[in-house]
N, C-alpha and C positions, 0 to 999 in steps of 0.2 A: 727912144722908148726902151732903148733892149738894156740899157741902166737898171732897169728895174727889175728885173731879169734878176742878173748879175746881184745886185744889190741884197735883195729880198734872199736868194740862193746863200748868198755868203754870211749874211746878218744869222741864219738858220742857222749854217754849220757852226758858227761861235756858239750856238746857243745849244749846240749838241741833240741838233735834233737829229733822227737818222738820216741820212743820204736820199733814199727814195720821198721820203717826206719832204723833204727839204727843195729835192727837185719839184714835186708837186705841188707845196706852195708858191714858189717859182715861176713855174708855170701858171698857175691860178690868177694871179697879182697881174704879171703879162696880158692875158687873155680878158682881164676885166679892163685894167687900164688902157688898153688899144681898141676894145670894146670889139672883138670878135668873140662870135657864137661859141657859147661854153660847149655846144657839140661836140665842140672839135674836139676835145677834151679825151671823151671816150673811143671816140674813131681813130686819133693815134696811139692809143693806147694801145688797142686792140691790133692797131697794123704793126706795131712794134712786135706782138707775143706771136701773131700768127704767121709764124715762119716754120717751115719741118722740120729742121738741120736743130732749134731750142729745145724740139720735146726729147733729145736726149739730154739735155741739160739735170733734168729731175731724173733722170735713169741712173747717169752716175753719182749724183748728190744719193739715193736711196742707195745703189749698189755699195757706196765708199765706206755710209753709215751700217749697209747690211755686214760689211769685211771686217768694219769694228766690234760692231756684235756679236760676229759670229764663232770670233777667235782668228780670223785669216790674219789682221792686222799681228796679233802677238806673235801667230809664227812666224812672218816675217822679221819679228823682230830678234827673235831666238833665232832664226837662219843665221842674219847676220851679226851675232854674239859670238856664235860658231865662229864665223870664217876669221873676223877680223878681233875677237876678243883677246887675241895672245898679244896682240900688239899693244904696245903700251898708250893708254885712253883707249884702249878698243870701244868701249862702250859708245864714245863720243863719235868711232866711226860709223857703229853699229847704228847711231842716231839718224845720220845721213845717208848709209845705203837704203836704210828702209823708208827716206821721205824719198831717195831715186827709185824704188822699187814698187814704190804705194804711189809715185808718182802721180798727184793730182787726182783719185778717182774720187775719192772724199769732196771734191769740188773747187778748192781756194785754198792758199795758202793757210788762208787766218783756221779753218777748218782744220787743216792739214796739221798746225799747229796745237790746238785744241786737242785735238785725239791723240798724236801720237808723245804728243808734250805729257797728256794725264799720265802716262806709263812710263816713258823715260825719261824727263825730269826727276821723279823722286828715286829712281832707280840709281841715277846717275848720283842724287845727291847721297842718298844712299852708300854708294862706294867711296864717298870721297871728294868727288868731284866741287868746287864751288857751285853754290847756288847762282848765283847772277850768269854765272860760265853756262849752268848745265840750261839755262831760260834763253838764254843768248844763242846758240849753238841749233837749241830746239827752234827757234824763230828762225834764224839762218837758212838753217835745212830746210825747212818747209816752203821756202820759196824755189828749190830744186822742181817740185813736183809739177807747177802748172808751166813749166816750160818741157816738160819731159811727156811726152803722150801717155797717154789718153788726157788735154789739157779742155780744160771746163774755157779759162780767158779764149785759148785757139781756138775753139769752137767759136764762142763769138765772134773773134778778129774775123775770121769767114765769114758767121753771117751777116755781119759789117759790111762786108769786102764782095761777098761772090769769089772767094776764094776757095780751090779743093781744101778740105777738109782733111785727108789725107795728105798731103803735100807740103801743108801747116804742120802735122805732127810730123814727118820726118825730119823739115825742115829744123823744127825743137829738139831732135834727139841730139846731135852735137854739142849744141849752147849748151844743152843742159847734163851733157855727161862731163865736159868740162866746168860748169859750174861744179857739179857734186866734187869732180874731182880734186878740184884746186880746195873746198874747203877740206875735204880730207888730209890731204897735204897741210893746210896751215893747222888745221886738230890734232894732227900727228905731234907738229912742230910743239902747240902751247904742251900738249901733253908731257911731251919729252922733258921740257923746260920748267914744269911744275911736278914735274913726277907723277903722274896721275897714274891709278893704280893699271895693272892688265891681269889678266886670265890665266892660267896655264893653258899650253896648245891644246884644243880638240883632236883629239883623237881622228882618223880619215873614217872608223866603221861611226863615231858623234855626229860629223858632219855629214855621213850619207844619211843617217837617221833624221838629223833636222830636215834634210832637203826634203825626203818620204816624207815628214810630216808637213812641211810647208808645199809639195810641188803643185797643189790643188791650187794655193792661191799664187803660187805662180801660173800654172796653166793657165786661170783667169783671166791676167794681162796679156799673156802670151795670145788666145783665143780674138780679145778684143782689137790691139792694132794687126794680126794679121787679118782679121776678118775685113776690117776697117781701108787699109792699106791696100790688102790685096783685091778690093773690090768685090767681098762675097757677100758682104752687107752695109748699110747705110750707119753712117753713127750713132742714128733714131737706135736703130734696130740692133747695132752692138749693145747701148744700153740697156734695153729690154732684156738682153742675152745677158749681161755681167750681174744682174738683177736677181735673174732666175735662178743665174748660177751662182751667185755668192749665197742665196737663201736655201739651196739645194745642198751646198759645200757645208753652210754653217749648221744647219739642221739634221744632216744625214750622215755628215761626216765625221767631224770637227765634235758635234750635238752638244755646239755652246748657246746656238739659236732656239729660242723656247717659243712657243705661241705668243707669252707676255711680252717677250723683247721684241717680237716681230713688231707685234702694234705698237709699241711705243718708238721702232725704229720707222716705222712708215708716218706717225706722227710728228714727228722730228724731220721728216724729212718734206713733209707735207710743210711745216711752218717754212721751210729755210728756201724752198721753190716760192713757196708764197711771195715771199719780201725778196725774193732773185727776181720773179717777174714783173712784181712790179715798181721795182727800181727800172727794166728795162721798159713798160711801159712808159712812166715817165719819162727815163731818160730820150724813147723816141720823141715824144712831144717836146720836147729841151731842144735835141737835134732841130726837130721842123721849125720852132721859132728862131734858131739859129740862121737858119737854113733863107728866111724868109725876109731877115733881117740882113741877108747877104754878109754876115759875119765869117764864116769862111775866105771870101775875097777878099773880105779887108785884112784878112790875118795871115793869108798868103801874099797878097801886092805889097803889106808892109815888111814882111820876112825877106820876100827876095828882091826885094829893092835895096833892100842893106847888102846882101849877095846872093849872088847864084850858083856859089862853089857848093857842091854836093856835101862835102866835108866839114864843110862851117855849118850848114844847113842841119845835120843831124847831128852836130856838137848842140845846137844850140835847142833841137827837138828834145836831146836826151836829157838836157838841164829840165826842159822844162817840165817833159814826165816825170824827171825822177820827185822834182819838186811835188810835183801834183801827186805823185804816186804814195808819196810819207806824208797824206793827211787822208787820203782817202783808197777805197775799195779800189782794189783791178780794175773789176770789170765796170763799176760805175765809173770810172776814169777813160779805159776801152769808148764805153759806149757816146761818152759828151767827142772825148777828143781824138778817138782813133779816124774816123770818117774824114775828120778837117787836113789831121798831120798826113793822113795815106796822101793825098789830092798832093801837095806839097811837096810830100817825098817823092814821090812821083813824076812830076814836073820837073825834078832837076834831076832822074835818071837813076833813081833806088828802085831795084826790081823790090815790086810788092809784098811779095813772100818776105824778101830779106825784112822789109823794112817793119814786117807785122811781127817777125820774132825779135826786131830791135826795140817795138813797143813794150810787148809783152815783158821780155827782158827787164826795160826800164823800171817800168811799173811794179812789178814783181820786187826790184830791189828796193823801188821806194819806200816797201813795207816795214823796212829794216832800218829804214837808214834816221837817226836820232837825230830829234829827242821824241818826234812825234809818231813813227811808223806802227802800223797796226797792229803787226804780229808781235811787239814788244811788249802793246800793252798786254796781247792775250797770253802770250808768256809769263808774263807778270802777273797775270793774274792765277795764271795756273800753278807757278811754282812760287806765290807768294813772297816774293824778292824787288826791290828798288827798282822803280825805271829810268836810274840816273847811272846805280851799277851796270846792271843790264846792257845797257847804252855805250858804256866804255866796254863792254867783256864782246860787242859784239862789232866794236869797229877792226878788225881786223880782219873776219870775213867780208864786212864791208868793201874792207879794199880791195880783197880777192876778187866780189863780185864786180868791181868796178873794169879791173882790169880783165875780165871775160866777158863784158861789155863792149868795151875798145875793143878790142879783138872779133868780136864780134859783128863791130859796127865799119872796123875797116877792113878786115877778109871777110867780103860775101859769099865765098864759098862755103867758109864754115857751115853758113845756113841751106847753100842753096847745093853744093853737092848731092846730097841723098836724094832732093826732089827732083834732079836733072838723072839723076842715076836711074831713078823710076820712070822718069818721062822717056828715057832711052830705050 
């Protein structure tokens, strides 16, 4: 019966309907043709959303939209014009410190993409830069942020998992400083080799001056993982807090935030929880029939029957995310297949933390990775450029992310240093 499932799920996404849809028909088809009570319908919905650790979920999707509105996102981006704009591509680094430094509050890559694509993209092309390059680079970057704390995917992997919450974002700060880092290095490199324009040096009295105007939206993140981290508040509650204060910074300080931007940012952010939760509604009812249909066991007895080497085991987990991960959403990705792979990794001796920032990781890169990944097309659409060009400008970050992956997936400490350092 679970054919039908599968069937009906896959027939939808050819047919481009959206994700949460898609799983709900799915679901629906299921529950008729097995002829259990469409009850159930609503009852896993609702035990899917009602968990504490999600209602920060719309805290930082509103906070990441308040940072764009309010102007915090552009200082951030002026900081880092400052520091690394003398270097030749500066711009292109400037691109990528500030998707590590906005790291994920916006919510998602593809989001993350969206925003800060609208502003340097045309900036980028602007100077010089090629178009397909300056779309490629922006999609790139933006998958730094949800592995870098404050991460919207890590939140779920927890609540997935019963995983700290804290422990998760430390674990992400490594992967993902070397993520940012290595694409910097290869941005340098194309820059050098195509000549792409740079800055005169900033002045040190420029660069204190950007800092003064950007330190508010840094304080921000700074405020949220130590509060987070150091145990003075809940991640519910960091949100509410980054909320308060991004709309406090953008209106009182900054005074880019108007009353009309307010409501139209809290509307926006109202639609994009909307279709977040119930994608995760769904997708818990996906899990349960999963779950019911004993699909898990059979996907574990058949994996480690072929082996039981740890190494082969997440060679072959990270094919399969990454596959899964360049046609579809993170966290809709997280939520079907994180629960089944954790059980898995687990069994043949992946501590769980590692194994939740190897998912994330994967996933994360799937977005990029051509001809299909997500952040391509929304680059594509925002700087108006081929997604065949795009596709070729961006496989060489590709490979970078590839290899901070492996690295990742075979020193566990990378991950698990910071969260043993805190457990000490």
């Amino acid at each position: 019966m679970i054919w039908i499932l599968f069937l009906v799920f896959v027939v939808c996404l050819v047919l481009r309907f959206p994700i949460a849809i898609s799983l709900g028909l799915a679901c629906l088809a299921y529950l008729v043709c097995a002829d259990i009570s469409l009850v159930v319908l609503p009852m896993k919905m609702y035990s899917g959303i009602d968990i504490f650790v999600l209602l920060s979920v719309p805290g930082f999707i509103l906070a990441g939209n308040l940072m764009n509105q309010g102007g915090l996102t552009d200082k951030i981006i002026v900081f880092c014009n400052h520091l690394l704009g003398h270097i030749r591509g500066g711009l292109s680094l400037a691109n990528i410190g500030a998707s590590m430094i906005f790291a994920g509050i916006s919510g998602t890559a593809v989001s993350d993409t969206a925003s800060i694509g609208s502003i340097l993209i045309p900036a980028m092309k602007k100077e010089g830069y090629g178009g397909a390059y300056s779309c490629a680079l922006t999609a790139a970057s933006s998958t730094v942020g949800p592995i870098i704390p404050p991460s919207v995917p890590l939140i779920i992997a927890a609540t997935l998992s019963g995983l700290s919450v804290g422990k998760l974002f430390l674990a992400g700060a490594l992967p993902g400083f070397l993520l940012g880092l290595g694409m910097m290095v290869t941005a340098s490199y194309i820059a050098t080799k195509r000549n792409y324009p740079k800055h005169p040096r900033s002045s040190i009295k420029q660069v204190l001056l950007s800092f003064k105007n950007t330190f508010w939206a840094l304080l921000m993140i700074f405020i949220i993982l130590y509060g987070i981290i150091g145990g003075v508040f809940t991640p519910t509650e960091a949100s509410i807090i980054a909320v308060l204060y991004a709309a406090m910074i953008g209106m009182f300080v900054y005074k880019e935030l108007t009353i009309k931007n307010l409501n139209k940012t809290i509307v926006e952010s109202i639609s994009t929880t909307a279709s977040l939760m119930l994608l995760i509604g769904f997708a818990n009812l996906f899990g349960w029939i999963l779950i019911i249909e004993r699909f898990p066991q059979f996907i574990s007895s058949e994996l480690l029957s072929f082996t039981d080497n740890k190494y082969v085991v997440l060679l072959i987990i990270n094919l399969i995310l990454i596959v899964i991960g360049s046609f579809m959403e993170t966290i809709a990705a997280l939520l079907i297949l994180f629960p089944i792979l954790l059980k898995i990794a687990v069994s043949v001796g992946v501590d769980p933390i590692h194994f939740a920032i190897i998912a994330v990781l994967n996933l994360i890169i799937g977005l990029t990775t051509p001809p299909v990944g997500v952040c391509l097309f929304v680059a594509s659409s925002v700087g108006k450029e081929s997604i065949g060009n795009i596709s070729k400008e961006v496989l060489p970050f590709l490979f970078v992310s590839l290899i901070v992956l492996a690295i990742v997936t075979l020193v566990p400490e990378v991950s698990l240093f910071l969260p043993r350092l805190l457990g000490s």
